[in-house]
N, C-alpha and C positions, 0 to 999 in steps of 0.2 A: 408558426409551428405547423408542420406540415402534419398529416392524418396517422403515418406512422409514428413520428414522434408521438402523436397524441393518447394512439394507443399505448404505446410503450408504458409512457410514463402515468398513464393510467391505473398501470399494473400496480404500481404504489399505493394510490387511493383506497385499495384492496387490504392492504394490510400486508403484513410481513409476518404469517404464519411460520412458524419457528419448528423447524421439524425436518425429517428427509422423505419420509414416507412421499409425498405429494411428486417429489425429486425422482426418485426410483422408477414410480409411474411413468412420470414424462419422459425420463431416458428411453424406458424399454419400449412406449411409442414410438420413440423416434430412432428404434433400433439398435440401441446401444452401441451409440458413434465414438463413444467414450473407449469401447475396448478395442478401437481400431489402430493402436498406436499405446507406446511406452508413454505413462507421466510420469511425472516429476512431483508430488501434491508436497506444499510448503504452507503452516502454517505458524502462528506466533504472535505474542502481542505488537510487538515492532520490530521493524527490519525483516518482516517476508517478502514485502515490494522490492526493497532493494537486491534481497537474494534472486526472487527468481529473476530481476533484469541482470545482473549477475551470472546465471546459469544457461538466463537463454543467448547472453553477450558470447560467451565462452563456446556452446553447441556451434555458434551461431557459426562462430571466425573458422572453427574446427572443420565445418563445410557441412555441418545437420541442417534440415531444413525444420526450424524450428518455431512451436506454437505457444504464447503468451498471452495467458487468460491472467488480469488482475482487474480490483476495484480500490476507489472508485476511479472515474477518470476525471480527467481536470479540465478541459475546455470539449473535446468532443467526445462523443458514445461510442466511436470506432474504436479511442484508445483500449478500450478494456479488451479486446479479442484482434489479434495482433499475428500475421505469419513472416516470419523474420523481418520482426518489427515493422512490417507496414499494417499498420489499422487498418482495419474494413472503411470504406468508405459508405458515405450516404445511400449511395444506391447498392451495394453488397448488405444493408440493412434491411433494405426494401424488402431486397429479395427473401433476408431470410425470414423478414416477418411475415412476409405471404406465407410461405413453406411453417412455419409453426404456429400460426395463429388457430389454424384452420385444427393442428393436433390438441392444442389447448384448449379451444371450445367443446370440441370433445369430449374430453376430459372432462370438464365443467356440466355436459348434460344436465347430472340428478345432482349435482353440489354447484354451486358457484365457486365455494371455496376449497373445489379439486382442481380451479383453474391457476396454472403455475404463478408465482410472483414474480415482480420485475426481475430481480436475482436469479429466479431461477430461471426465466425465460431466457437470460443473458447468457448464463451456466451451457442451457441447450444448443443455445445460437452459437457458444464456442465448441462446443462437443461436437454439433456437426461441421462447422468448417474446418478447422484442424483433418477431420477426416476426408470432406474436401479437395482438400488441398496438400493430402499425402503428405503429410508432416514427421519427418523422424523422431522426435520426443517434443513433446507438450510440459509445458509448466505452469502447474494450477497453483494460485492462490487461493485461497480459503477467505470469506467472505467476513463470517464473524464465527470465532470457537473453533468449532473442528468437526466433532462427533454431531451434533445435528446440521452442518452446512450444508448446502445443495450439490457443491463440488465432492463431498464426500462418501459419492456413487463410483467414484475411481476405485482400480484395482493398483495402486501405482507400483514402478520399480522400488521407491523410494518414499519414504515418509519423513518429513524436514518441521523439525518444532526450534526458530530461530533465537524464540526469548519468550518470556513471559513475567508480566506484572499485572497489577488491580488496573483495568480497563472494562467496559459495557458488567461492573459488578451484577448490575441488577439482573442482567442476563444467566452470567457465565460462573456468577458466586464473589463471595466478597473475601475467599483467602486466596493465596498463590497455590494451595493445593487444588481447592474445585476447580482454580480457572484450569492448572496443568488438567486435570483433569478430561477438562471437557477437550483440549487439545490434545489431547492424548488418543481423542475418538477416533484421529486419522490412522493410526497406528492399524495398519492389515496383518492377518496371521501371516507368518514367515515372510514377512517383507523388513529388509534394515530397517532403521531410525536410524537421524542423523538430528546430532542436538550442538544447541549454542552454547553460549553462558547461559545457563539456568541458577537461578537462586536454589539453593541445598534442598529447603522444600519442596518447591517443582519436580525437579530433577528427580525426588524419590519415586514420585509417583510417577512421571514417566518411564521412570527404569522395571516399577514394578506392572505398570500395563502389558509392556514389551514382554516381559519376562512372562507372562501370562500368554501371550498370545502365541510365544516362540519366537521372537524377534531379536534379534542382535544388536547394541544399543554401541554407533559410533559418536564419542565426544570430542569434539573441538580442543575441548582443555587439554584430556588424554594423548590426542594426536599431536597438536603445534606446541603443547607447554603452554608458558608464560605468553601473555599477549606479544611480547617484542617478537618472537617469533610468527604473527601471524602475516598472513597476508596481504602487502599492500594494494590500494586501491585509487583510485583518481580520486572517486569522492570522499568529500571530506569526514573528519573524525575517527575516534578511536570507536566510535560503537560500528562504522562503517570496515573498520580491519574483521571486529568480528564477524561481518556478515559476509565476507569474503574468507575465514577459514571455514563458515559455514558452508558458501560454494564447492570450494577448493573441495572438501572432504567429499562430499558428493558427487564430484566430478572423480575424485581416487578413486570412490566405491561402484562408479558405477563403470570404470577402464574395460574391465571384459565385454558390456552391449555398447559403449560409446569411446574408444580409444580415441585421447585427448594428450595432446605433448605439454610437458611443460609448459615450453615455449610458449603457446599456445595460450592458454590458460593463463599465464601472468601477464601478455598483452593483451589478453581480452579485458582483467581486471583493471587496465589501464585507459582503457575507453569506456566505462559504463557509461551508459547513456541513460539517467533518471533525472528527471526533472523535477524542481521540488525538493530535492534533498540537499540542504547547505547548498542551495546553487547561486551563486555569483552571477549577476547581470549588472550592466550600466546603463542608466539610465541616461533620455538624451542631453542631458548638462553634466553627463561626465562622472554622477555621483553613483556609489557603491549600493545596488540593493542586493539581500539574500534572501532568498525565497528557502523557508523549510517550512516541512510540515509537522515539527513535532506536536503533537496533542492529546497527549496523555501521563500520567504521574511518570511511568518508564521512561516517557520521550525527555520529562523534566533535567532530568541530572545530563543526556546527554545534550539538550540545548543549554543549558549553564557552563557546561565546560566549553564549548563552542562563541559563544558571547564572552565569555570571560576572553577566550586566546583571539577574536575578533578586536575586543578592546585594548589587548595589549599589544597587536600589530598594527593599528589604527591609531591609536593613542588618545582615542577618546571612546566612549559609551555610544553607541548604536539608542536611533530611536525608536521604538520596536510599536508596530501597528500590530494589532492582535484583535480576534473574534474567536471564542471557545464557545464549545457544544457541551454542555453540560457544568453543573455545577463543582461535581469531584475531581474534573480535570482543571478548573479554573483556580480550586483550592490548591493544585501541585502545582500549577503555570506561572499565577501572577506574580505569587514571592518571588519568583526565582527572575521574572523579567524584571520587576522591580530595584532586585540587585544589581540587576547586570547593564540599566538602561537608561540616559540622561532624560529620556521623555517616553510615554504614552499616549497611542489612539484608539480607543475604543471604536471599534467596526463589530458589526452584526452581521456572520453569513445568512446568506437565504437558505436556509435549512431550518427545521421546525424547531429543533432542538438548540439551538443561538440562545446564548442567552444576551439580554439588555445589554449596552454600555453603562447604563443605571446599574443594570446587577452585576457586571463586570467590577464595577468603580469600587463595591462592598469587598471584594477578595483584594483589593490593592493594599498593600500594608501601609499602615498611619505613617509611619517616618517617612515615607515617598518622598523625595525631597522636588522631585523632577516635575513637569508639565505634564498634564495629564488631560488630551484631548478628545471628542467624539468627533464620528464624520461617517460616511460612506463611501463606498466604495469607488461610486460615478463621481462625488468630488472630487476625491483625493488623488484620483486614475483619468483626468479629462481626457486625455489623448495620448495617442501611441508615442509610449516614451516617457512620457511625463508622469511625476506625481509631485501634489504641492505639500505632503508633509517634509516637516521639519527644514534645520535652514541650509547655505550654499555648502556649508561645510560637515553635513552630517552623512555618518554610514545610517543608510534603513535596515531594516531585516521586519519580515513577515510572516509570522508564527501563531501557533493554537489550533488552526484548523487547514487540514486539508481543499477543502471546501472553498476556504478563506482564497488558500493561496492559485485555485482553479479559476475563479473570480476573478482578482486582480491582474492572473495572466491574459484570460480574455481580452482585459482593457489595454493591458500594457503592449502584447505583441500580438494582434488580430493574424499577422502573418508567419507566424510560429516563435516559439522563443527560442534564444542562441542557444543553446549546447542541449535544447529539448525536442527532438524531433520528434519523439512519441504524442505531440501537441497538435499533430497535422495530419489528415488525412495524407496517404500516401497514392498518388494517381500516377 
């Protein structure tokens, strides 16, 4: 680990002070590089990732030069800060950590804990290269929430709430109204909103913040109707169309600063480029693995419907290797893999918050009829290409955590994974 890594990831040990105050500081230090360029800010319990690759896919083809801040990332630190899609490399790191280390000690003088967090150091480090790098619109993801996120110093064109269900409760509240709520914090006076499918609940309270602030509240449903009307996408699933009328709509609203053809626009949704999401690779004996990241109660129903039409075009049950971060997501995950899955592996990401393959095995329902295995990651992943779960004739799929599926990419494709090029430095 080299000295900057060291510090970076230092920044963690520090804690994750949960607030924007700290955020505001460090922007207006480093000059408010944030206002130097249109964003885009997208927030939601699932499916923000895949919007704004989504939107920055579409700017992209259109001829914008365009800037892609998401977290986390999955095999390198470059992936999270992104200008038409090539990651910062190693050394564009260096550099910027020299350039803000020096603003954040600073800051820190009389507090230690007015020095920025890893997040928001990261936040900074996209805020000034974007600007950089003369980017015609920027697309912020939102870290966790909305209303206290780091990213949430933007003044954006657009405000994008994709979905919302029970996720980080302990944080964000334990109904779909608090959580809307705190999503709702991205919401700027007289700036659109643009909304997904929201549950009745949510949706009220996002309509009635907007309406408070003087915001004009564009819906998905309103616009395309019924889902058969939405917009198709390469990647897979129906929760994926909607996060492409989510695009689409945003890309309509925003026609007068960013005029975009049709044309345009529907083969861009034709190439996204997300990795991670229901993505298909072959492993090197030929056998079917899916990498997604669902991991949360929301992600639950739309990884069931996906396992289920995996097994009915397969014609057998997927062995599904899993490691889940937290208990409340393991209690929406495991029934529904257990239904859909001739076997089980319990894996433990390296993240603090893993729980056991011990405490994993407790959420598995008693009728399980299937095999239910534990192992690690370095087992089961020896060499590029390879993995020795399950037998000659099984589909894998690798689900629960993002984390998880960051992990096993490492092991599997060191020299980038097929259809993920946001996995690779770009030089």
């Amino acid at each position: 680990m080299t000295e900057t890594e060291r510090y970076l990831y230092g920044l963690r040990n520090r804690g994750s002070k949960y607030g924007i105050e700290r955020m505001q500081v460090f922007a207006e230090a480093l000059g408010r590089p944030e206002r130097r360029y249109p964003v885009i800010h997208v927030a939601g319990t699932n499916g923000k990732g895949s919007v704004c690759a989504m939107l920055e896919g579409i700017y992209r083809r259109a001829g914008y030069r365009t800037g892609l801040f998401t977290s986390p990332h999955l095999v390198r630190l470059g992936e999270r800060i992104q200008v038409n899609r090539r990651p910062l490399t190693d050394a564009q790191i260096e550099a910027y950590v020299d350039r803000l280390r020096t603003v954040g000690e600073q800051l820190a003088i009389n507090d230690p804990l007015d020095h920025p967090t890893f997040f928001e150091f990261m936040a900074g480090m996209a805020f000034l290269h974007f600007a950089d790098e003369w980017v015609d619109v920027a697309v912020l993801e939102t870290g966790l929430g909305g209303r206290l996120d780091a990213t949430n110093v933007v003044d954006p064109e657009v405000s994008v709430i994709t979905s919302i269900g029970l996720d980080h409760t302990d944080i964000l509240g334990h109904t779909l109204a608090a959580i809307a709520g705190e999503k709702a914090g991205i919401i700027k006076p007289g700036r659109p909103v643009v909304i997904g499918c929201l549950p009745r609940e949510a949706e009220a309270v996002i309509r009635e913040t907007a309406a408070a602030r003087g915001c004009v509240v564009h819906s998905v449903r309103e616009t395309f109707g019924v889902e058969d009307n939405f917009p198709a996408t390469n990647l897979e699933g129906d929760f994926q169309r909607r996060n492409a009328a989510v695009a689409s709509l945003v890309v309509r609203l925003l026609q007068g600063r960013f005029p975009v053809t049709q044309a345009v626009a529907e083969a861009a949704l034709q190439e996204v480029d997300w990795a991670g999401r229901w993505q298909r690779v072959r492993l090197a004996d030929g056998r079917l693995l899916v990498l997604d990241s669902s991991h949360n109660p929301e992600g639950a129903s739309a990884l069931a419907h996906n396992l289920s039409h995996l097994a009915s075009t397969t014609g057998r049950k997927p062995v599904i290797l899993t490691g889940i971060l937290g208990e409340e997501r393991a209690a929406a995950l495991l029934p529904v893999m257990a239904r859909n899955a001739s076997g089980l592996v319990l894996l433990q990401p390296d993240q603090p918050r893993a729980l056991t393959p011990e405490r994993l095995r407790t959420f598995i329902p008693a009728d399980f009829a299937g095999e239910v295995r534990t192992g690690t990651v370095a087992g089961l992943f020896p060499a590029h290409g390879q993995c020795t779960a399950g037998g000659p004739d099984d589909t894998l799929v690798v689900a629960g955590s993002i984390y998880l599926v960051g992990e096993i990419c490492a092991r599997l494709f060191p020299d980038g994974v097929p259809g993920g090029g946001r996995f690779q430095d770009a030089v």
